[in-house]
C-alpha positions as CSV (number, residue, x, y, z in Angstrom):
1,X,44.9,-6.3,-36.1
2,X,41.4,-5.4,-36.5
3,X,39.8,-2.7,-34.6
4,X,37.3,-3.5,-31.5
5,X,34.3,-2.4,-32.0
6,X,32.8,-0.2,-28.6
7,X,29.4,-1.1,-27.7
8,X,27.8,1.3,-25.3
9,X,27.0,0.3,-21.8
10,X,24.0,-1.3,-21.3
11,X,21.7,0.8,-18.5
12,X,20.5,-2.3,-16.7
13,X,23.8,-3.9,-16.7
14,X,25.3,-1.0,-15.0
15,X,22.6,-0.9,-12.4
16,X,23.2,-4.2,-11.5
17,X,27.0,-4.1,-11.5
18,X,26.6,-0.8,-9.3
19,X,29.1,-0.3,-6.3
20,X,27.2,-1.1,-3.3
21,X,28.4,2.2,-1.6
22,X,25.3,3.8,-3.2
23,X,23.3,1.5,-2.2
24,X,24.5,0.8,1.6
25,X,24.1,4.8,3.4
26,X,20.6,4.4,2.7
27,X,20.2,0.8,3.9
28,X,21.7,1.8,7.1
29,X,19.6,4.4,7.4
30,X,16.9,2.7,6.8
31,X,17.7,0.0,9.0
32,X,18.4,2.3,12.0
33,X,15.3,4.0,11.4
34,X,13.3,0.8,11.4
35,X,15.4,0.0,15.3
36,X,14.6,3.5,16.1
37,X,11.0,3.1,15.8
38,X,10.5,0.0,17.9
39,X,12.4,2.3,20.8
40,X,8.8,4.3,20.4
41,X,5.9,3.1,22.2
42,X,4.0,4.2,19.3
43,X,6.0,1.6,16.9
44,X,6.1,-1.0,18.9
45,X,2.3,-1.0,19.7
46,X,1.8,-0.3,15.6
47,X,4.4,-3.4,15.0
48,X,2.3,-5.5,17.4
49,X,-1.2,-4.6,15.9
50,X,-0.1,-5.6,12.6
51,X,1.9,-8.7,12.9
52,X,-1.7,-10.1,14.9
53,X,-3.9,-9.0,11.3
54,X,-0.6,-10.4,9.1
55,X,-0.8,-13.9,11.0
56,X,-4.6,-14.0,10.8
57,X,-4.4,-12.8,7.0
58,X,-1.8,-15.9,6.4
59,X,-2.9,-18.5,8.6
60,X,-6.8,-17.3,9.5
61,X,-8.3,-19.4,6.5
62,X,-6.7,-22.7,8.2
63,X,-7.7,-21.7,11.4
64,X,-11.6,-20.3,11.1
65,X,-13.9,-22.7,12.9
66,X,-16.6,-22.8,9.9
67,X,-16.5,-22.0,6.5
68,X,-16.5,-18.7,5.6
69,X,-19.7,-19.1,2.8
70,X,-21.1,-21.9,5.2
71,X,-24.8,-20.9,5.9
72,X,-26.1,-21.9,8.6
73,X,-29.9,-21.1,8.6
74,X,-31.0,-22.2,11.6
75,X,-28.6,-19.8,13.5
76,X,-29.2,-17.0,11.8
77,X,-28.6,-13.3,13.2
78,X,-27.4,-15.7,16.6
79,X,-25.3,-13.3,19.4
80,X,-22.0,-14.1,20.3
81,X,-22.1,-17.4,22.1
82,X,-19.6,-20.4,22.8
83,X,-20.2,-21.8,19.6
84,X,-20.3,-19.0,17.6
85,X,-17.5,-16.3,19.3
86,X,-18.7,-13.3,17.3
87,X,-21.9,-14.3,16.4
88,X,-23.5,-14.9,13.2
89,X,-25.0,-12.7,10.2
90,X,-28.2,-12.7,8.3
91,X,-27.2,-16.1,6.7
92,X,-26.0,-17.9,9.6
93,X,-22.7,-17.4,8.2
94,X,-19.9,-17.5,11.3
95,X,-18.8,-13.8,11.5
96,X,-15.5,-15.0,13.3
97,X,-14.6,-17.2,10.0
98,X,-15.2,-14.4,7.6
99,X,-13.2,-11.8,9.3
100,X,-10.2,-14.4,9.3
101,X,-10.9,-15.4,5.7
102,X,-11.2,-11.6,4.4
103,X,-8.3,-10.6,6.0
104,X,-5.3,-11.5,3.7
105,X,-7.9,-9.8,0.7
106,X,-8.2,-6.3,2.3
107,X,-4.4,-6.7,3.4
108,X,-3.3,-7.7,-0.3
109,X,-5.2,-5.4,-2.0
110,X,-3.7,-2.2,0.0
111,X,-0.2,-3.7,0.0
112,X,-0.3,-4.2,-3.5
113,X,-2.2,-0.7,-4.2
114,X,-0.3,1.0,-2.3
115,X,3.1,-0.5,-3.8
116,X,1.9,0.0,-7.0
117,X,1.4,4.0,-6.1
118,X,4.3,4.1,-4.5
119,X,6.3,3.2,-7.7
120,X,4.5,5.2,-10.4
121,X,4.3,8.3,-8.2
122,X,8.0,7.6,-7.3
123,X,9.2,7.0,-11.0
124,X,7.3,10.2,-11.8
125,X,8.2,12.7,-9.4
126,X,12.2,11.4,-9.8
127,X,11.7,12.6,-13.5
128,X,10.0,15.6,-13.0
129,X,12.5,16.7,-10.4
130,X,15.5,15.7,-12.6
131,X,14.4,16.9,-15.6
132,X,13.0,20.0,-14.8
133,X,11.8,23.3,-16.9
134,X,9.0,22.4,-18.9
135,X,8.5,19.2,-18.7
136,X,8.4,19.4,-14.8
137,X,5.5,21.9,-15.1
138,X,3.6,19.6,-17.6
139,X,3.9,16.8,-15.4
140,X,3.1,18.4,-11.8
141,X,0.2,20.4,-13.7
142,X,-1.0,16.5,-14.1
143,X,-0.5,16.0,-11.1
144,X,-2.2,18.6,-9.7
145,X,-5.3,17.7,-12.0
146,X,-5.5,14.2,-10.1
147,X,-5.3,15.3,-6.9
148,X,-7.9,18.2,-6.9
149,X,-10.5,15.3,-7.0
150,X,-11.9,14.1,-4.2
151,X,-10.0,10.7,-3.2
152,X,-13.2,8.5,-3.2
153,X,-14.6,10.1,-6.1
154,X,-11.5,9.8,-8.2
155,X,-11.7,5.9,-6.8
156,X,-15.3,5.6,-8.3
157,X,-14.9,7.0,-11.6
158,X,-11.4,4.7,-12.4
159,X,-13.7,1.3,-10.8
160,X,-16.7,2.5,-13.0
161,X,-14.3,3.2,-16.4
162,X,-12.3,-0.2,-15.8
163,X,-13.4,-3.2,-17.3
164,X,-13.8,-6.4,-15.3
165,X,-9.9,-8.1,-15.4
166,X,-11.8,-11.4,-16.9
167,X,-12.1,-9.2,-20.0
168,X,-8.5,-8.5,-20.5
169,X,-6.8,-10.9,-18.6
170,X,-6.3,-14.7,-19.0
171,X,-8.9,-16.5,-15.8
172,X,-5.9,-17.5,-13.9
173,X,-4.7,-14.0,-14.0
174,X,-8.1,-12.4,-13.4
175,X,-8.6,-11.6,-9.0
176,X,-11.2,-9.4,-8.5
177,X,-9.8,-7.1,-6.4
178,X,-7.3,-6.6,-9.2
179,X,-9.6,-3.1,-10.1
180,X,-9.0,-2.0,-6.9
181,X,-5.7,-2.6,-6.8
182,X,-5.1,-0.2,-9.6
183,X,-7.6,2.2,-8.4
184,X,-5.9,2.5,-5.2
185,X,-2.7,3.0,-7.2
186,X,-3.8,5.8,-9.7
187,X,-6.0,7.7,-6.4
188,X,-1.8,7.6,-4.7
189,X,0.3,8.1,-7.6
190,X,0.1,12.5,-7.7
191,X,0.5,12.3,-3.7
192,X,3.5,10.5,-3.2
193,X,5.1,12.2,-7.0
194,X,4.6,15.6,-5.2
195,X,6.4,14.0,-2.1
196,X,9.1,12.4,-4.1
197,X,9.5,15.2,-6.0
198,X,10.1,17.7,-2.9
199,X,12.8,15.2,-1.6
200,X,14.5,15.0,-4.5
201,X,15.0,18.4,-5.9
202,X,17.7,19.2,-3.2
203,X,19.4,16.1,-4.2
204,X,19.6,17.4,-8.0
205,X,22.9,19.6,-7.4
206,X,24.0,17.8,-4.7
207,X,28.1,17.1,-5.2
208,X,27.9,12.9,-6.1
209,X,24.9,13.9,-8.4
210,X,27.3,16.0,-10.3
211,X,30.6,14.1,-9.9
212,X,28.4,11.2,-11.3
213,X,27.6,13.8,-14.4
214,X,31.2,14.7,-15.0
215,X,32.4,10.7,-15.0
216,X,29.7,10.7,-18.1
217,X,26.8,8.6,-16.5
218,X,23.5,8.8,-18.2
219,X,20.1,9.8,-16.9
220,X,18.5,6.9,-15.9
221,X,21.9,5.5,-13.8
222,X,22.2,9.1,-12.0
223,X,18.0,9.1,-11.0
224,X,18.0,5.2,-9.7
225,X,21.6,4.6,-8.8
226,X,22.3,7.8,-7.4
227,X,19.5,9.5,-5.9
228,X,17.1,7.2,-5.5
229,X,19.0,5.4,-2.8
230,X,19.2,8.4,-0.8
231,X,15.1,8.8,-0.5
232,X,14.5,5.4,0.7
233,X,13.7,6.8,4.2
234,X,11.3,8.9,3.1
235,X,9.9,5.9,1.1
236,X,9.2,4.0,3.9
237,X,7.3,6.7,6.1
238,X,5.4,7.4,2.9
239,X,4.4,3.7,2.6
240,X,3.4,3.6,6.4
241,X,1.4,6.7,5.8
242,X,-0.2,6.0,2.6
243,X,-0.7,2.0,3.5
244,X,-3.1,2.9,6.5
245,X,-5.1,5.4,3.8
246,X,-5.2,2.3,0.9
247,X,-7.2,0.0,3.6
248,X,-9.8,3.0,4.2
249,X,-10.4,3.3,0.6
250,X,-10.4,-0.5,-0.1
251,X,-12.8,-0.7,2.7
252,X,-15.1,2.4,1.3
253,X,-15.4,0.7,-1.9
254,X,-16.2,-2.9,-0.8
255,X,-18.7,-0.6,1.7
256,X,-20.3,0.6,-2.2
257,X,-19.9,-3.0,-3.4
258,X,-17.5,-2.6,-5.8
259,X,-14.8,-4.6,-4.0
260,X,-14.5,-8.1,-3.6
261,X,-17.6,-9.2,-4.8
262,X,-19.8,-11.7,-2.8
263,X,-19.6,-14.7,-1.8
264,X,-16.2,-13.9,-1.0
265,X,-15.8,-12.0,2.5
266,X,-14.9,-8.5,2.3
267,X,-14.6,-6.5,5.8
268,X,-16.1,-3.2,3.7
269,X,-19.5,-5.2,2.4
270,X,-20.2,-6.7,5.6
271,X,-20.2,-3.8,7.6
272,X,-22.5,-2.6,4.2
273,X,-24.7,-6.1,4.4
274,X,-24.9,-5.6,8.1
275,X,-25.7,-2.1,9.1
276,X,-29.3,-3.0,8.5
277,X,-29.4,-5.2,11.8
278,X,-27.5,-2.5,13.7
279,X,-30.4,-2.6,16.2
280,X,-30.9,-6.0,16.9
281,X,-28.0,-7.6,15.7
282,X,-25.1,-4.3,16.0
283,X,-22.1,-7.2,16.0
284,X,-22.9,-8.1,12.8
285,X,-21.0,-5.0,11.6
286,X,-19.4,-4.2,14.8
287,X,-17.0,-7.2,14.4
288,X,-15.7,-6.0,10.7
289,X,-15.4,-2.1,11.9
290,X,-13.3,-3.0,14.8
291,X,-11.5,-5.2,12.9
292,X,-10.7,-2.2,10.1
293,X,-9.9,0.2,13.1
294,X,-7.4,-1.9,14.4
295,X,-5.5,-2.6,11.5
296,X,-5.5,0.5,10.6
297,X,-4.7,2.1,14.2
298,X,-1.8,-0.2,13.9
299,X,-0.3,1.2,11.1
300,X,-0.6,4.7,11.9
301,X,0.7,4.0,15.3
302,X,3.6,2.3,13.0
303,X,3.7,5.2,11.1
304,X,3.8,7.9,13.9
305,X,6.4,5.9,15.2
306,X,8.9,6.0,12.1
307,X,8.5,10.1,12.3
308,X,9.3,9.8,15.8
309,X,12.7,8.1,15.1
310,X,13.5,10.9,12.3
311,X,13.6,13.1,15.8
312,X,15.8,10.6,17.8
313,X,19.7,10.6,17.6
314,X,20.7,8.7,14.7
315,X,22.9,5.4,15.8
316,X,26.1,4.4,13.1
């Protein structure tokens, strides 16, 4: 009879064909944390806020009375009036229609930048933490590098060393907020490491880290099978916290003009194009900075919300 041959197990296969008991604590968690925070006045405010900007950011394009590039010259710099609700900009363009067009941009761009942290600073600090000893130190040291910059200036010199995505990226692939995206990314990534790496060095000797070490299961299964399920809470309040940062720093760099580039509306570069006519046109860039301070209001009341919940008797 001939022998049969062992194959190891294959990492991703395990993942996948993990027992969902690993996986279900923290969903519940999560879930009740999520129920929790709409209890809050604070999250349910937040929640309200930003399902308003998330319609408008799907929907707004089909919805906006003009075009948002439309000029219309002879109605330039015009006040808020029944034709125009928020007035119009040095161009005649309807400010109305380009806040509703530029809002699924600056909402993509720090969703996705902020995601994009979220992961690399998460994969990072789960392997310093794990690993430990020397390598820890290397990598935190790193860390540490990154974040004694200055968060915009950091932002400035990645945009400035990037190239343009139409240089390395097929057209269809090339969005120019794509820069910004990984700007926003590389500014989060020591911040949320440090964080991740906090929460999970208690984890480390906790008693199913090591049972899972004496029934022989490797690195990678123990970091994203066993612990990483256990920090989703702290995941999501560092999304909520970091996501209301990412649309700051999108909007300071659309502010510089080195966002979405024109003619495209960008809430940043029209409060930059319109501070100029703060005196005798102010809504001009009044109507992009309230809408900023709104969405962003919304998700730190969102935010303050989910930290309120960690306070609040936990329901089973």
């Amino acid at each position: 009879m001939m022998a049969r041959t062992h194959h190891p197990p294959n990492f991703f296969n395990t993942l996948l064909n993990a027992n969902i008991e690993h996986v279900s604590p923290a969903l519940r968690a999560l879930s009740n944390g999520l129920k929790l925070a709409l209890m809050t006045t604070a999250g349910r405010v937040g929640l309200s806020l930003i399902v308003i900007h998330l319609t408008i950011a799907f929907i707004g394009s089909w919805l906006a009375p003009y075009s948002a590039t439309g000029f219309h010259l002879e109605h330039q710099l015009e006040a808020p009036s029944s034709q125009f609700w928020l007035g119009t900009d040095q161009f005649g363009r309807d400010i109305l229609s380009r806040l509703m067009n530029g809002a699924g941009s600056i909402i993509a761009i720090s969703l996705a930048g902020t995601l994009l942290g979220l992961a690399l600073g998460t994969s990072i600090g789960l392997i310093s933490a794990y690993a430990g000893g020397t390598l820890d130190d290397l990598i935190m040291r790193v860390m540490d590098g990154l974040m004694s910059f200055p968060t915009l200036l950091l932002a400035l010199l990645v945009l400035t060393m990037a190239p343009p995505p139409e240089e390395w990226l097929p057209s269809w692939l090339a969005w120019n907020g794509l820069n910004v995206v990984l700007t926003i990314a590389i500014v989060f990534m020591p911040w949320v490491a440090r964080v991740i790496r906090s929460a999970t060095l208690p984890l480390k000797s906790a008693e199913f880290v090591q049972n899972a070490r004496l029934r022989g299961e490797g690195t990678l299964y123990m970091i994203f099978v066993e612990i990483l399920p256990n920090i989703i809470p702290v995941l999501v309040v560092e999304v909520s916290v970091r996501l209301s940062y990412a649309i700051l720093l999108a909007s300071s760099v659309g502010f510089l003009g080195l966002g979405i580039q024109p003619p495209s509306p960008d809430w940043g570069l029209m409060i930059s194009e319109g501070r100029m006519f703060l005196v005798n046109a102010p809504w001009v860039a009044l109507a992009p900075a309230v809408a900023i301070s709104s969405l962003v209001v919304g998700v730190n009341l969102f935010s303050d919300g989910m930290r309120q919940a960690q306070k609040l008797p936990r329901t089973k």
